[in-house]
C-alpha positions in Angstrom: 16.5 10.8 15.6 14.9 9.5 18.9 16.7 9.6 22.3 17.6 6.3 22.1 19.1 6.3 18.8 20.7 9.3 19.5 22.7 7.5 22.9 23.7 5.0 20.3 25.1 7.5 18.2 26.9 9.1 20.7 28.7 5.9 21.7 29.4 5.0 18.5 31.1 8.2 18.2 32.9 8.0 21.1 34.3 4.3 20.1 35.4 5.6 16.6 37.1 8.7 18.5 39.1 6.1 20.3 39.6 3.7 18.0 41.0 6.2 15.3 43.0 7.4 18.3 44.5 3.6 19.2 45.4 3.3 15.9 47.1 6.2 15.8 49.2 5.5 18.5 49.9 2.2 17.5 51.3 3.4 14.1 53.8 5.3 15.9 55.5 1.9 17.0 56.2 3.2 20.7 54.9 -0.1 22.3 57.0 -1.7 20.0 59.9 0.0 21.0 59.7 0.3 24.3 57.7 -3.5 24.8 59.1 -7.3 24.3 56.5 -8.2 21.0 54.3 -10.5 23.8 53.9 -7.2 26.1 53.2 -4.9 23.0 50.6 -7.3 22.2 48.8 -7.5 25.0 48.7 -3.8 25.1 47.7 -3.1 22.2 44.5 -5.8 23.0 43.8 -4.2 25.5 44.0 -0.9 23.8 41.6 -2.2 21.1 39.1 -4.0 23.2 37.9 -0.5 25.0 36.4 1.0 22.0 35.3 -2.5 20.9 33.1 -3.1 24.0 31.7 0.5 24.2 30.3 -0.1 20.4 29.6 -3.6 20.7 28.5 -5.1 24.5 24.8 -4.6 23.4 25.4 -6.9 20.4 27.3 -9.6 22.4 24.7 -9.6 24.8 22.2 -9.7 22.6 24.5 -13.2 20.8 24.6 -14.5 24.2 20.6 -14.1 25.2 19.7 -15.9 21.9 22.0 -18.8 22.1 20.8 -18.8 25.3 17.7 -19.3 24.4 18.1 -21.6 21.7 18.2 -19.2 18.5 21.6 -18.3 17.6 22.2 -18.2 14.2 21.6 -14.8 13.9 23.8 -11.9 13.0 24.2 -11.1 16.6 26.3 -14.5 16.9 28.4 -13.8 13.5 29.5 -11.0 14.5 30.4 -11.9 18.0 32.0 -15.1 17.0 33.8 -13.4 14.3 35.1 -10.3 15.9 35.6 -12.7 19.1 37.7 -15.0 17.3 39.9 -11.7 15.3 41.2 -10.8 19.2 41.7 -14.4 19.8 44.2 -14.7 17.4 46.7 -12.8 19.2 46.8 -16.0 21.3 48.6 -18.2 18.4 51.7 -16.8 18.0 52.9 -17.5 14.6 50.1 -15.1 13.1 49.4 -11.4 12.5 47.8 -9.7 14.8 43.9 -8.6 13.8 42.8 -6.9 16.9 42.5 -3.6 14.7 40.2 -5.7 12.5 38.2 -7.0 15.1 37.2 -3.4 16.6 36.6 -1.9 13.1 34.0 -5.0 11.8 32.2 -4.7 15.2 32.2 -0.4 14.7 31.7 -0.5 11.3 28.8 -3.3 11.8 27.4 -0.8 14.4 27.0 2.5 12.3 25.7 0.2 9.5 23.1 -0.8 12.0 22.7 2.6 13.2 21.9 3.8 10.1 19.7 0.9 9.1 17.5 2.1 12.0 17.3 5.7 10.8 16.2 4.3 7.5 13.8 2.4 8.9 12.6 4.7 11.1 12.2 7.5 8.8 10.2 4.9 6.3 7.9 4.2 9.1 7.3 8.3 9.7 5.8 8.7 5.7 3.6 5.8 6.9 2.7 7.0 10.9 2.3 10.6 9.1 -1.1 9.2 8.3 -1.7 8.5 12.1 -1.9 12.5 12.4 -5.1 12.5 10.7 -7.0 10.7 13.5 -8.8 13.7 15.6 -8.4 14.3 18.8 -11.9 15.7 19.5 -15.2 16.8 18.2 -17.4 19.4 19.2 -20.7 18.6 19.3 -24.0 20.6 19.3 -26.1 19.5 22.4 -28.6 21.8 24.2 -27.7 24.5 22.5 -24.1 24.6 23.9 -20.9 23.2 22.2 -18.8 20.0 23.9 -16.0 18.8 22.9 -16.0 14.9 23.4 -14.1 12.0 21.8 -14.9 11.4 18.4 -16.2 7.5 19.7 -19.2 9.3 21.6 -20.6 10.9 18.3 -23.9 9.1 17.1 -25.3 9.7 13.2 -27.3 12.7 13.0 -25.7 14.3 15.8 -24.6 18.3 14.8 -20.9 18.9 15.4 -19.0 22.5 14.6 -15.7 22.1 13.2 -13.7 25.4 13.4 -10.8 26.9 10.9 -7.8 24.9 11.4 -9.6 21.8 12.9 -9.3 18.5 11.6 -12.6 17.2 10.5 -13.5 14.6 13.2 -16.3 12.3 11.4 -17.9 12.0 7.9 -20.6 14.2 7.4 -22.6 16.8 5.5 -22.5 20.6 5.6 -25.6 22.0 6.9 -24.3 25.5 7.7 -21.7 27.2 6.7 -18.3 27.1 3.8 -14.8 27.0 4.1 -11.9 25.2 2.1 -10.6 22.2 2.8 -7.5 20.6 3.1 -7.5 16.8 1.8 -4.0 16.5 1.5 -3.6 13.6 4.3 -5.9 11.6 2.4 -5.7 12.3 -1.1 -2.3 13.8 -1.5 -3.8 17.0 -3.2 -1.9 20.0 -2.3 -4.5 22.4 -3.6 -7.5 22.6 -0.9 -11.4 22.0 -1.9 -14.4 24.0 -1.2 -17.1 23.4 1.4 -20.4 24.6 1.4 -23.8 23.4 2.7 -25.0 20.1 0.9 -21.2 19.0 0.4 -19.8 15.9 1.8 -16.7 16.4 3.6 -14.7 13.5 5.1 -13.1 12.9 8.8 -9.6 13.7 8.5 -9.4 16.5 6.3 -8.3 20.1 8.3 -10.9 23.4 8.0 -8.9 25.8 6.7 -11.2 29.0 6.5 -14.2 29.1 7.9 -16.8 27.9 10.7 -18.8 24.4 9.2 -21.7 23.1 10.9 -21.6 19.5 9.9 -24.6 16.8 10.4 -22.7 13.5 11.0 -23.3 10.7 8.6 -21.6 7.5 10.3 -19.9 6.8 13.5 -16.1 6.9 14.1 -15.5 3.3 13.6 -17.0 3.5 10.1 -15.6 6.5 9.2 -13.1 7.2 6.4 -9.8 7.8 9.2 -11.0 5.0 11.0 -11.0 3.0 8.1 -7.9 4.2 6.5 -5.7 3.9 9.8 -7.0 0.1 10.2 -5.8 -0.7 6.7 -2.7 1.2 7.6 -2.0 -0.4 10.9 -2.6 -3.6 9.0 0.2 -3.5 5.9 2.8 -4.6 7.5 1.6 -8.0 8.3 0.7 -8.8 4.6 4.3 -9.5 3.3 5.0 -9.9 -0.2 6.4 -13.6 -1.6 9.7 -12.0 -2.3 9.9 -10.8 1.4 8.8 -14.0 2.4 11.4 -15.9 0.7 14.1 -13.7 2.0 13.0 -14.3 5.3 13.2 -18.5 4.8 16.5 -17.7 2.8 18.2 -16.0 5.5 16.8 -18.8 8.3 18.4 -21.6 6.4 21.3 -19.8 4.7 22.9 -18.6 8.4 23.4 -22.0 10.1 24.6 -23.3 6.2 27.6 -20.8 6.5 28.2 -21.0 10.1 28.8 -24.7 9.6 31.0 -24.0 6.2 32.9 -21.5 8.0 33.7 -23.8 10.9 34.9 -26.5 8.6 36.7 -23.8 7.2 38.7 -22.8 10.0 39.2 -26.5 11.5 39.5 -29.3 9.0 41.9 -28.1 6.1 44.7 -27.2 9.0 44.6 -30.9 10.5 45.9 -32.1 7.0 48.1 -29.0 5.8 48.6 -27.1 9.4 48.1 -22.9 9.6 45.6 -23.0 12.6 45.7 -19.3 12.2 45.5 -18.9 8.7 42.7 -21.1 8.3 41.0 -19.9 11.4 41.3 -16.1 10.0 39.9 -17.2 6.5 37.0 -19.0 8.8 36.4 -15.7 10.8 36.5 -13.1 7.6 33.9 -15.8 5.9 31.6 -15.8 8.8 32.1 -11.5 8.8 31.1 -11.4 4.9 28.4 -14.0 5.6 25.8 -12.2 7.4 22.6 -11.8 5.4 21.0 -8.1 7.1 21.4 -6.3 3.2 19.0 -8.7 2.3 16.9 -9.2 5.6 16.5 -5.1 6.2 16.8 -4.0 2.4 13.8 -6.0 1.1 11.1 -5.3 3.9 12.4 -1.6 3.8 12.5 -1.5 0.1 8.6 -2.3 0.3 7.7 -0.5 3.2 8.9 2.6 1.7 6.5 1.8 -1.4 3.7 1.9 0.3 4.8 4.8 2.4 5.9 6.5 -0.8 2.1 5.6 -2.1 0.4 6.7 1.2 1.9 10.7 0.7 0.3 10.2 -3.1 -3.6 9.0 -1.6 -2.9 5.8 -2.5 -3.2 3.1 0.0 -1.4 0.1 -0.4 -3.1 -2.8 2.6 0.3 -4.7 2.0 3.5 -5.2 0.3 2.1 -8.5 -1.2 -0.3 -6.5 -3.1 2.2 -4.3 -4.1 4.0 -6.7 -6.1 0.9 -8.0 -7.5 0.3 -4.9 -8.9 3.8 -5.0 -10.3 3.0 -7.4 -12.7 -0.6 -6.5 -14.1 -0.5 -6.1 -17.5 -4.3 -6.1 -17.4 -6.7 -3.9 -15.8 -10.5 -4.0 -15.6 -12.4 -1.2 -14.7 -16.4 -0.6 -14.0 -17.7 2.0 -15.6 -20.2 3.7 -13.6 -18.5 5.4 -10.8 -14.9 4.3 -11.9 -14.2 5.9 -15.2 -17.9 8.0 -15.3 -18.9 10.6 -12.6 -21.8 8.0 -11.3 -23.9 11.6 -11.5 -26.6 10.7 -13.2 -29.4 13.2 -15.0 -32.6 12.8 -16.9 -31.4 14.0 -20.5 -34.4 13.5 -22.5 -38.3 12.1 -21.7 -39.9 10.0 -24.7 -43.2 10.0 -23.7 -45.5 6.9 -25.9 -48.7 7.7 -27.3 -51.2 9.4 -25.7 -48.7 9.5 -22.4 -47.4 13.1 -21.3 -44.0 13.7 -20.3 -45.0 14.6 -16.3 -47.3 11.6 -16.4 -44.6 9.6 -17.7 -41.9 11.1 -15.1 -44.5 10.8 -12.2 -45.0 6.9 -12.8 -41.1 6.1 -12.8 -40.6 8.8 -10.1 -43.4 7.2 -7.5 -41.3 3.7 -8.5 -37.9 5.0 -7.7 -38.8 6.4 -4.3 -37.6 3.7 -2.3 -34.2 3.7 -4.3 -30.5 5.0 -3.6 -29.5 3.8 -7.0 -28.0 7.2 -8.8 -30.2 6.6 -11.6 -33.1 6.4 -9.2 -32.0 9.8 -7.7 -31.6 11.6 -10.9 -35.5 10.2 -11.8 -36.4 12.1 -8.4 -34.5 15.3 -9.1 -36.1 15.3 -12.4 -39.9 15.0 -11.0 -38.8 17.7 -8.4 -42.0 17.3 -6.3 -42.5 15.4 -3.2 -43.7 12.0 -4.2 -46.4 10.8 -2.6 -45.9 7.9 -0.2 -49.0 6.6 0.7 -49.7 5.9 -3.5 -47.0 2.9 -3.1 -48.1 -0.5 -1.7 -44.8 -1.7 -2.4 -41.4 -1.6 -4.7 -38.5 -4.0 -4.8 -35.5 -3.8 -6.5 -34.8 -6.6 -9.7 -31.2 -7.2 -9.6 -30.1 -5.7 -12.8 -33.0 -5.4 -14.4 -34.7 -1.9 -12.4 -37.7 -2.2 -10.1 -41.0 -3.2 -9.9 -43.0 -1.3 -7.8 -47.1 -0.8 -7.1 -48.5 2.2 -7.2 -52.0 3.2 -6.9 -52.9 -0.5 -7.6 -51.3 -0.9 -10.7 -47.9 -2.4 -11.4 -45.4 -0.2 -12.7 -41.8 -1.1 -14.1 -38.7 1.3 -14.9 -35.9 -0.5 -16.3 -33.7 -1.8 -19.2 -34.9 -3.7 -22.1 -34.9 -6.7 -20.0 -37.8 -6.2 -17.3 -39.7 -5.3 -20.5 -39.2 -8.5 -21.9 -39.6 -10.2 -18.6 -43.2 -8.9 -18.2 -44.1 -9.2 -21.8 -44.3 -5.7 -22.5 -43.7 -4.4 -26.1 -41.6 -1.4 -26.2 -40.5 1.7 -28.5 -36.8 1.4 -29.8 -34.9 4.5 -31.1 -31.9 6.1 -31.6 -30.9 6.6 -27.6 -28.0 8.2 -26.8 -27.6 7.1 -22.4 -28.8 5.1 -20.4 -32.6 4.1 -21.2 -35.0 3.9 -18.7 -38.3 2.2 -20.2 -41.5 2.9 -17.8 -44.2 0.4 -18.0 -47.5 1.0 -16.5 -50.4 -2.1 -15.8 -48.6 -4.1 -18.6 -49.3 -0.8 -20.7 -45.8 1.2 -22.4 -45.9 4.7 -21.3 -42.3 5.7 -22.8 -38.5 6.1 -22.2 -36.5 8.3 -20.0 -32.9 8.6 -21.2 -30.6 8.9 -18.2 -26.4 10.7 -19.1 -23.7 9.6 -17.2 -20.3 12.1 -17.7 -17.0 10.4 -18.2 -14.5 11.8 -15.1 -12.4 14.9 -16.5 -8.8 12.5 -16.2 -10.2 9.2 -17.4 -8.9 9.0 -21.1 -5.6 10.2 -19.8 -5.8 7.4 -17.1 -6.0 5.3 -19.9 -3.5 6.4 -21.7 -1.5 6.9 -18.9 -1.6 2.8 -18.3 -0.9 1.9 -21.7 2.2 3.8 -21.5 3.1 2.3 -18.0 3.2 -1.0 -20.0 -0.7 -2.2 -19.8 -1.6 -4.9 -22.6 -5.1 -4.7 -22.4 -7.4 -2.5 -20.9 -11.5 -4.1 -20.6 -14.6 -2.0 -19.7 -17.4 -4.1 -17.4 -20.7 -2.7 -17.2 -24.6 -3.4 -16.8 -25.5 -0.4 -19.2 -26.6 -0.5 -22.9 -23.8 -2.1 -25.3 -23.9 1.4 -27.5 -23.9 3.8 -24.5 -20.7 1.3 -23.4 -19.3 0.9 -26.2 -19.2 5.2 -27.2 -17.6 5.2 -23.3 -14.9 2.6 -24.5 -14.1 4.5 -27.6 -14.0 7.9 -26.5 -11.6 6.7 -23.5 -9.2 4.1 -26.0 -10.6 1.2 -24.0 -9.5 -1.8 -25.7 -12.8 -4.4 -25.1 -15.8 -3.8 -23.8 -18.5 -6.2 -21.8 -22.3 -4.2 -21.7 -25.2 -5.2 -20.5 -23.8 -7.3 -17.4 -25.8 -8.7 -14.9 -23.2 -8.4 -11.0 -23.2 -12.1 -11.5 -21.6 -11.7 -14.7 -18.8 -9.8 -14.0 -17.2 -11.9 -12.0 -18.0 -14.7 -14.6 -15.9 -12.0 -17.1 -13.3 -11.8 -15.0 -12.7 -15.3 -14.2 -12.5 -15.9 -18.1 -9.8 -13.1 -18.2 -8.1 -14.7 -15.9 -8.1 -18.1 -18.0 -7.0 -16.2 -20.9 -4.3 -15.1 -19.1 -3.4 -18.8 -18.2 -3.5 -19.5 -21.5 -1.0 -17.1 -22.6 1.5 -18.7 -20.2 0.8 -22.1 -21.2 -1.5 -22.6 -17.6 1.1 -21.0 -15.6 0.5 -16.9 -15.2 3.2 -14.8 -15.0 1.4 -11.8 -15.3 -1.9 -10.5 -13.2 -5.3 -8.9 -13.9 -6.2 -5.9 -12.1 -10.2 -4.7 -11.4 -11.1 -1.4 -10.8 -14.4 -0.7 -9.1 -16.4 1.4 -6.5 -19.8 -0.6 -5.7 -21.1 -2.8 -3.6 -21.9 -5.1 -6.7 -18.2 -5.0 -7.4 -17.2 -6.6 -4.2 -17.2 -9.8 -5.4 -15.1 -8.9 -8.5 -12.4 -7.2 -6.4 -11.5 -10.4 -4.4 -11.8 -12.4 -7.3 -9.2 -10.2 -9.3 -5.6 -10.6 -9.1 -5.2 -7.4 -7.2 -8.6 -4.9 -6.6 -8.8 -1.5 -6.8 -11.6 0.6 -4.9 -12.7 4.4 -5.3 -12.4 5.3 -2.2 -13.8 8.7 -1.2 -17.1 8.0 -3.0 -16.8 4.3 -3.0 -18.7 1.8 -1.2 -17.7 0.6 2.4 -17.6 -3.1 0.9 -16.0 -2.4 -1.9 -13.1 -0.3 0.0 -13.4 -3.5 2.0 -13.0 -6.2 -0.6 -10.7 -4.0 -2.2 -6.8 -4.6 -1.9 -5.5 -1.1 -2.9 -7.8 2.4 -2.5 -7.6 5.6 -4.3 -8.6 8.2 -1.8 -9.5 11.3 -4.4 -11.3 8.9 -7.0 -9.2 9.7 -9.6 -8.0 7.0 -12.3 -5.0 8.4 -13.1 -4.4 7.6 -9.7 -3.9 3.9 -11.1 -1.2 4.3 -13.5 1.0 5.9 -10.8 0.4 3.3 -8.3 1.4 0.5 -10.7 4.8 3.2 -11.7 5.5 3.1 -7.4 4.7 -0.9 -7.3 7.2 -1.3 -10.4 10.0 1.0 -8.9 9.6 -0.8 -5.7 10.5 -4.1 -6.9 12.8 -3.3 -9.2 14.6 -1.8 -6.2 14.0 -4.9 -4.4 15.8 -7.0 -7.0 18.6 -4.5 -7.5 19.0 -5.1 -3.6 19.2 -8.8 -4.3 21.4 -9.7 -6.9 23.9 -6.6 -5.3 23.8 -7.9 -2.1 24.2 -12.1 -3.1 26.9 -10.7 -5.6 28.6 -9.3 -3.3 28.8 -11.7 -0.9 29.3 -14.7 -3.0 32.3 -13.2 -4.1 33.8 -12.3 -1.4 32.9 -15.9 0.1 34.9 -17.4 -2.5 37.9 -15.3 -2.0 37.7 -15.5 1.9 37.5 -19.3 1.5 40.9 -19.0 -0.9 42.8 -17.0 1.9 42.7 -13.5 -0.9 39.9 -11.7 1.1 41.1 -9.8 4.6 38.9 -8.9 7.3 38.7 -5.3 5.9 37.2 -6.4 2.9 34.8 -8.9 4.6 33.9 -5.2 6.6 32.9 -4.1 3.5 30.6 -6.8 1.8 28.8 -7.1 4.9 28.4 -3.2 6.5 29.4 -1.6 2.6 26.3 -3.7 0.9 24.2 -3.0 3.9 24.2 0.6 3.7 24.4 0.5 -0.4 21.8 -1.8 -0.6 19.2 0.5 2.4 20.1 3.8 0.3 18.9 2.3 -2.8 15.8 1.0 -0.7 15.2 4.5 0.5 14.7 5.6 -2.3 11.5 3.7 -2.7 9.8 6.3 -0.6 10.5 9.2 -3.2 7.3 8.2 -5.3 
């Protein structure tokens, strides 16, 4: 607990002391013995009111500031009017007293408000637990002498040490140096990775072992913690419809029962009399009226879900998302990068006749050299040479097709069986097993380079994995060969598969999906389609999706972007559990509501027909409060 949630426990404490000790007294019958019944009851008020103002003069206060200023209706007021109006009615002298009644809803309200906050505030911790992986500093390399600055004054390039049981302050790669790495804050692995020079590591993650010399890659504001705590900072304000609704519900629902519970209290006794009957059954109304199960349940119920998701590397950017990913019952992945490695090799070379297999590498390597594609890279690794820049007038990239480049004056093309047909070029067709990679030299065929992509270690059991969680359909999008696709699809139990895809087309698959999907509720969809992707030619795809799903710790920064949930580890299994902790989460959220409206409705009706006392109104307003935020809590245990 804070300090100030800990002063509020302490009064509430000391109020209960006193109040358990006024009733106490009170059951003796002293007063009454020794007191005319007016006297006795004027005491005993008086008695009752000092542990009612110690728990309860913030929330008067807080009743009279609103109504003040002009907004009321809140829970503030019904429990100020109520409890109010439960001392008042030792003024009408034909009725019980309810003084004892009054105190306990206003104590009772308290710790059900005290305890709210706990819940709250320990939801918020699992989220602000990812605010601990901003760094504090970064030790850079300059003149030969290390100095630590803030992460904000590092540039690209710049060499920064980062010591055992630092946190990593910026993305970068290890030029000196290996240790093992924790990744837990980001990816919600337990068991620590291993850095050594050429490897990636990412800001945020701790050193654990040894000394790395890291040459930074990007600066802070585009780094992976940077990223991360933005999109953290920001889920809160993306609330899902069901919060939303709850929100409207409770802004018109709290004048509707202030208004039923004054007509209530004052019409029925001006034809049958019982001013303090009626006015009691008006007061215990009001008690059992007041919405805050609903109003803190929900928005905790989805906070915790994404807090819970957060602790697994899953980032949730809102709880509107989450709920849209509680009702996909289709997912669409991308292949390359998503359910393959997106570490591409040259497998085989398939030189043409009278062509040699380094002249044929050499052409497509001089092509590629202007490329970051991972197919370009793996052409380069191949050729193993330096590549001779000066040889290239120029190279441009044809939008999934290859490229077209010039080299030593003649025009050479590496690509699929399009840019062959493109540039009339007549081509060799075998038996290829990967991707192909047909080189084309001055219009002449100099052969094929087949290029093997490996499928990630956990992708058939993300699959699987989905189709248990309740996934109808799974689809496979992808620009590569319909038989390299189509062995992907059935070695992984994908359900349809879309090869050969120019960007364009994806989202042109995906939008037909989605009109199936209509279709299959009669134009009205009930259930959502989920993309999965980690390029910047998926971007597009993932806002066009009913919920998008980015790689993030190898995935592009638009994608990540354009994406409404990230995976931080890259994993797809990752996918199946975040649609499990999106389905637990609102099926808490709608346990919360019909409880809570059950509840109360009942107890309305019975408060309205005089059978209800104040002591059950107590309980369908603080009970289902702290019922309905214990089952919300347990959102967070994902």
């Amino acid at each position: 607990m804070n300090p100030k949630q800990k002063r509020w426990r302490n009064r509430i404490v000391v109020a209960l002391i006193l109040f358990f000790a006024v009733c106490a007294f009170e059951a003796t019958g002293h007063l009454e013995r020794t007191l005319d019944r007016q006297n006795a009851l004027l005491v005993e008020f008086s008695l009752f009111f000092i542990p009612y103002l110690i728990a309860g003069y913030d929330v008067l206060a807080k009743a009279a500031k609103n109504v003040a200023r002009g907004h009321g209706l809140d829970e503030n007021f019904l429990m100020a009017v109520a409890t109010i109006g439960a001392f008042a009615l030792v003024f009408f002298p034909d009725s019980e007293p309810h003084m004892a009644e009054g105190a306990a809803v206003m104590l009772f309200y308290q710790v059900g408000e005290l305890f709210q906050s706990y819940a709250v505030g320990k939801s918020r911790k699992s989220i602000a637990a990812m605010m601990e992986i901003a760094p504090e500093y970064a030790n850079v390399m300059r003149d030969g002498q290390l100095e630590r600055v803030d992460p904000f004054e590092v540039a690209p390039n710049d060499i920064i040490v980062v010591k055992p049981g630092e946190r990593i302050p910026l993305d970068g790669a290890v030029v000196e140096g290996h240790s093992r790495i924790d990744t837990a804050a980001l990816t919600g692995e337990s068991v620590p990775r291993s850095a050594q020079v050429g490897d990636e590591v990412l800001s945020g993650c701790v050193n654990l072992t040894g000394t790395l010399t890291v040459k930074v890659l990007k600066p802070y504001e585009d780094s992976t913690v940077s990223r991360i705590l933005e999109m953290v900072e920001n889920a809160a304000d993306k609330k899902a419809r069901t919060e939303n609704f709850i929100t409207r519900f409770a802004r018109y629902y709290t004048p509707i029962v202030v208004g039923l519970a004054a007509v209530l209290a004052f019409v029925p006794p001006l034809f049958v009399g019982g001013w303090a009957d009626w006015i009691l059954r008006g007061l215990t109304f009001l008690v059992v009226s007041c919405p805050c199960a609903l109003v803190i349940s929900v928005p905790l119920s989805f906070f915790g879900g994404i807090g819970g998701a957060s602790r697994q590397g899953i980032l949730v950017k809102g709880s509107n998302y989450l709920e849209a990913l509680a009702k996909a019952d289709t997912v669409v992945f991308d292949k390359t990068g998503t359910l393959t490695s997106g570490t591409f090799e040259v497998t085989e070379l398939r030189p043409g006749g009278g062509v040699t297999p380094e002249e044929l590498l050499e052409a497509a390597a001089h092509a590629e050299a202007n490329s970051n594609h991972p197919i370009a890279l793996s052409v380069l690794a191949a050729y193993g040479k330096p590549v001779d820049r000066q040889r290239i007038a120029f190279a441009e990239e044809v939008s999934g097709h290859g490229v077209q480049a010039q080299v030593d004056g003649e025009v050479v093309l590496v690509g699929n069986d399009k840019l062959m047909y493109m540039h009339n070029v007549d081509y060799e067709v075998g038996e290829l097993v990967g991707t192909a990679l047909h080189v084309a030299r001055g219009g002449r065929y100099l052969g094929t380079i087949l290029i093997g992509d490996t499928v990630k270690a956990d992708a058939a059991q993300a699959i699987d994995d989905l189709h248990a969680a309740g996934v109808k359909r799974t689809v496979m999008l992808t620009g590569d060969r319909a038989d390299v696709a189509a062995e992907v699809a059935r070695t992984l139990h994908i359900d349809e598969v879309r090869a050969e895809l120019l960007p364009e087309n994806k989202v042109a698959e995906v939008e037909r999906l989605l009109d199936e999907l209509a279709e299959g509720g009669q134009g009205k969809r009930s259930r959502n389609l989920a993309f999965v992707g980690d390029g910047i030619n998926d971007a597009p795809v993932l806002m066009r999706a009913d919920i998008g799903i980015a790689m993030g710790a190898m995935g592009s920064d638009a994608a990540i972007e354009a994406a409404d949930v990230v995976l931080m580890d890259d994993k797809p299994t990752k996918i199946a559990r975040a649609m499990r902790i999106a389905r637990k989460t609102m099926g808490i959220v709608w346990q919360n509501i019909v409880f809570a409206l059950g509840v109360k409705f009942a107890v309305l009706v019975l408060a309205a027909l005089g059978i209800a006392n104040m002591w059950m109104a107590v309980f369908a307003d603080v009970g289902v409060a702290v019922i309905a935020i214990l089952n919300a809590m347990r959102a967070m245990r994902s």
